[in-house]
C-alpha positions as a Markdown table, in Angstrom:
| # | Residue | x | y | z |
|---|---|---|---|---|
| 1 | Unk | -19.3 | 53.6 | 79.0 |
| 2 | Unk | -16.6 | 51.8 | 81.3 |
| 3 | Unk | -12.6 | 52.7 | 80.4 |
| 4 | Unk | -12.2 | 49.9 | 77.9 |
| 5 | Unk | -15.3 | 50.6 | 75.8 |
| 6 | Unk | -14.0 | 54.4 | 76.0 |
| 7 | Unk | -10.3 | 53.8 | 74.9 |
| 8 | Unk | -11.2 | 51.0 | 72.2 |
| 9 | Unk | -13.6 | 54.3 | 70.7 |
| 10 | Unk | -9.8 | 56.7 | 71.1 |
| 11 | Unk | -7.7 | 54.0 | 69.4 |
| 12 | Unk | -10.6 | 53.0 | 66.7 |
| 13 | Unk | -10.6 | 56.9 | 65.7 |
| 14 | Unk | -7.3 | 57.7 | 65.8 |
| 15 | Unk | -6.4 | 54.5 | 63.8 |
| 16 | Unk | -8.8 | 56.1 | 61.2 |
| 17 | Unk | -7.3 | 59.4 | 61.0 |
| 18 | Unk | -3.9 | 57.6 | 60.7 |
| 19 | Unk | -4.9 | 56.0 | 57.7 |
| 20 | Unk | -6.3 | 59.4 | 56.7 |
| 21 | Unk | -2.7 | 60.8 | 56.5 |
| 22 | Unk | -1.7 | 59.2 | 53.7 |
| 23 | Unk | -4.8 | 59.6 | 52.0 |
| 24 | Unk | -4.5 | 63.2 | 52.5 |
| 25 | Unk | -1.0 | 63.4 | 51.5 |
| 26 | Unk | -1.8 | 61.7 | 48.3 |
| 27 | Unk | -4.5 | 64.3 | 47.6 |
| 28 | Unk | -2.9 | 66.7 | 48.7 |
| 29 | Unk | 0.1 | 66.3 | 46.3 |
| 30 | Unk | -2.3 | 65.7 | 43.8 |
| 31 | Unk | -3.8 | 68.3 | 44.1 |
| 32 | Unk | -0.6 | 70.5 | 44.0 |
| 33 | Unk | 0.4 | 68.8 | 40.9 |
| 34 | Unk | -3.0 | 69.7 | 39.1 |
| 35 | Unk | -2.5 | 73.2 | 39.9 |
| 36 | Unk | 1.2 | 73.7 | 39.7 |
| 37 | Unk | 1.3 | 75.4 | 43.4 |
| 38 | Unk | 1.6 | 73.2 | 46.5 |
| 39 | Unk | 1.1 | 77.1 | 48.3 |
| 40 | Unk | -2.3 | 77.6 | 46.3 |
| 41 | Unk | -3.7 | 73.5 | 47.5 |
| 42 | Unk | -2.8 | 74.2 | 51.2 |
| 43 | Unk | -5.0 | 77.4 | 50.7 |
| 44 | Unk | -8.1 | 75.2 | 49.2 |
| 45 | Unk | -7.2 | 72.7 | 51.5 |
| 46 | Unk | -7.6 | 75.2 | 54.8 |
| 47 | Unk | -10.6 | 76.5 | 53.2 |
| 48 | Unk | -12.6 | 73.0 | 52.9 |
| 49 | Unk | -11.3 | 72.4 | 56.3 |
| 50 | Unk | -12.3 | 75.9 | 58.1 |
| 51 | Unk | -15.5 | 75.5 | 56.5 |
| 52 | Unk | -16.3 | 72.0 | 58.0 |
| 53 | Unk | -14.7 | 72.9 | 61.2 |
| 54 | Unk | -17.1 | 75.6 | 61.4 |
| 55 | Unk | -20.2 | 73.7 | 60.8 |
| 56 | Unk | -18.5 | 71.2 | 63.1 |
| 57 | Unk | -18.5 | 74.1 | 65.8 |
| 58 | Unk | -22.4 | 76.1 | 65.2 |
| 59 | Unk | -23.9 | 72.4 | 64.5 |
| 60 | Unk | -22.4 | 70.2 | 67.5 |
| 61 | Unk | -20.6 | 72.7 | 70.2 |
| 62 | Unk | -23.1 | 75.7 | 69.6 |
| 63 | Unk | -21.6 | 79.0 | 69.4 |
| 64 | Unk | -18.6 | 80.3 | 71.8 |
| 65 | Unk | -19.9 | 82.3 | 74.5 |
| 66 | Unk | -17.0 | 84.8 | 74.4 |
| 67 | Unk | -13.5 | 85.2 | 73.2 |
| 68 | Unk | -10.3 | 82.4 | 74.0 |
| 69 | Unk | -9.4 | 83.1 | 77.5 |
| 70 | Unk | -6.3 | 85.7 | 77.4 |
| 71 | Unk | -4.1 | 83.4 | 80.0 |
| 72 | Unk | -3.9 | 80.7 | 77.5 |
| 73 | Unk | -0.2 | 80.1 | 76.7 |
| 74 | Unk | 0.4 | 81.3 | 72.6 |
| 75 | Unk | 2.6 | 78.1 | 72.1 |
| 76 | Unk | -0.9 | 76.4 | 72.4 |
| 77 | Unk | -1.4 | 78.1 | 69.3 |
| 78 | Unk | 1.1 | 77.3 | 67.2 |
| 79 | Unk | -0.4 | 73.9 | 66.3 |
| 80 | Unk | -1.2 | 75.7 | 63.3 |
| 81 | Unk | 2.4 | 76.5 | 61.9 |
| 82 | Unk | 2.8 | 72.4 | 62.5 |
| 83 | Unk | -0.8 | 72.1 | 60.2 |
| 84 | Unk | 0.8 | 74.3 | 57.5 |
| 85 | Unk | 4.3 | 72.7 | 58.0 |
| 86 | Unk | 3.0 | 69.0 | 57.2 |
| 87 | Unk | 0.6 | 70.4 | 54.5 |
| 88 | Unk | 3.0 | 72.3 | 53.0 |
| 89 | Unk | 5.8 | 69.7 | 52.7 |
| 90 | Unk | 3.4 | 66.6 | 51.9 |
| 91 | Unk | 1.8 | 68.7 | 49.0 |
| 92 | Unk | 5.5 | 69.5 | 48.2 |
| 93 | Unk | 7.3 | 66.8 | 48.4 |
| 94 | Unk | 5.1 | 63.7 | 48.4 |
| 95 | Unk | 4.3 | 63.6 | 44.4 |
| 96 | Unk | 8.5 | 63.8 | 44.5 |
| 97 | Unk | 9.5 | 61.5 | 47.2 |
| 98 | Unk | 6.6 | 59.3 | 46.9 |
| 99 | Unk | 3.3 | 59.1 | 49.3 |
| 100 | Unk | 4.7 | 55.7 | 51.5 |
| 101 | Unk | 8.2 | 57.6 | 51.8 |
| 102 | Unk | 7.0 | 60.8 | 52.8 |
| 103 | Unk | 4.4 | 59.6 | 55.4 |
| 104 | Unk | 7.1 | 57.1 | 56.8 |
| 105 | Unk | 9.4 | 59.6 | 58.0 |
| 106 | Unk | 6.7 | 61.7 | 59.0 |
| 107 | Unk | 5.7 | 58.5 | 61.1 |
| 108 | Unk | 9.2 | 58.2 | 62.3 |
| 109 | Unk | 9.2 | 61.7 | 63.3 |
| 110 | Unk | 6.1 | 60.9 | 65.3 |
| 111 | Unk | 7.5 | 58.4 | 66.9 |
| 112 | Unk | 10.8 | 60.3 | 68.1 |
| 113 | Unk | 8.3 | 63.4 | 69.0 |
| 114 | Unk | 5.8 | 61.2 | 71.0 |
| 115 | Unk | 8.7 | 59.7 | 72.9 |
| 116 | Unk | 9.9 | 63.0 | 74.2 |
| 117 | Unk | 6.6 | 64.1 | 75.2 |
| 118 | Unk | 5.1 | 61.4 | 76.7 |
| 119 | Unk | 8.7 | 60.6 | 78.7 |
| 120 | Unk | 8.7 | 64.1 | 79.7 |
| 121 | Unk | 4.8 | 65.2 | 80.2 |
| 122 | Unk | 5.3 | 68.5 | 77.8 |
| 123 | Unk | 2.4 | 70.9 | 76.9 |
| 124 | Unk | 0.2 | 69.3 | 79.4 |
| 125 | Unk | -0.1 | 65.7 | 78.2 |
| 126 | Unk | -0.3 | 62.6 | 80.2 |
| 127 | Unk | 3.3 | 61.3 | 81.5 |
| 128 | Unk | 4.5 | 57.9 | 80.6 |
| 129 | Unk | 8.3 | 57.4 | 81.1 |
| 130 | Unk | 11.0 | 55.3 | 78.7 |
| 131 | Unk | 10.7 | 51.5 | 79.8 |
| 132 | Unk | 12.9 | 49.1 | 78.0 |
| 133 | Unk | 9.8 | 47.2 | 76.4 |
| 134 | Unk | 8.6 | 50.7 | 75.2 |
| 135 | Unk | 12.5 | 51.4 | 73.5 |
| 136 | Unk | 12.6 | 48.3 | 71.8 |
| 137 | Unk | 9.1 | 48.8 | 70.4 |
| 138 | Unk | 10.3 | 52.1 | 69.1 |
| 139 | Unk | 12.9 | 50.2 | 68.1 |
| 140 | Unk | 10.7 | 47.8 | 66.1 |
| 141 | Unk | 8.7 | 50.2 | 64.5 |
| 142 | Unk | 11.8 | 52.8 | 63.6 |
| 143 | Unk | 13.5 | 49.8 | 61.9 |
| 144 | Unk | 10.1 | 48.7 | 60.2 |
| 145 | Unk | 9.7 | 52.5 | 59.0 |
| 146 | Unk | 13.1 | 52.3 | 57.5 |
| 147 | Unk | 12.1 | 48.3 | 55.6 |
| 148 | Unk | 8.7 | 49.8 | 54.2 |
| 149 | Unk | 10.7 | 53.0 | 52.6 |
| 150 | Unk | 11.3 | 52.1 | 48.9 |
| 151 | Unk | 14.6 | 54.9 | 48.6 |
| 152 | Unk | 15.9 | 57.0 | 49.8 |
């Protein structure tokens, strides 16, 4: 598959598990709400999800052939306190704040977040500096985050 094929595959699944987040945040919340616990619905939650990640794992990648390799650096790791973090607060805060609101800062916070690492190339990721056209599409979309959000 040539480079464009490839990368309209990326965008094409990532715009799909964009559209998931609000989705999930909405369930999420509801689910919280049903139960009267937003602590108890991340627990279910990361339950469902070890348990597909796992078939995911033994039915596609095979079993590991040995542990993690020890010279990986722990803040490669703590991807998981951010999982919990946005579980945690969408469950929270979403059937308070609203679904839209909630996701839009959380897009806004993306946004900010993305711009540091990309500009900088932190935790190993591909390095694309701050051009004026990419500011004033951050711009854009920052100022379109704050027209979608209903209050705040």
């Amino acid at each position: 598959m040539n480079i464009v094929g490839q990368n309209f595959i990326y965008a094409a699944v990532m715009f799909l598990a964009g559209v998931g987040i609000p989705i999930m945040g909405a369930l999420s919340g509801g689910l919280g709400a049903r139960l009267q616990s937003p602590a108890l619905a991340a627990v279910i939650l990361f339950v469902v999800g070890f348990v597909i990640a796992g078939v995911y794992l033994f039915v596609v990648e095979g079993l590991p052939s040995g542990l993690p390799d020890a010279s990986i650096p722990i803040q490669y790791y703590l991807g998981g306190v951010f999982i919990i973090f946005y579980t945690l607060g969408i469950t929270y805060i979403g059937p308070k704040f609203g679904i839209g609101n909630a996701v839009c800062f959380v897009l806004l916070g993306q946004l900010i977040s993305m711009t540091v690492i990309d500009h900088f190339g932190l935790l190993s990721s591909l390095q694309y500096s701050i051009t004026m056209q990419r500011l004033v599409g951050l711009l854009f979309m920052a100022a379109g985050v704050f027209l979608v959000v209903k209050r705040f």
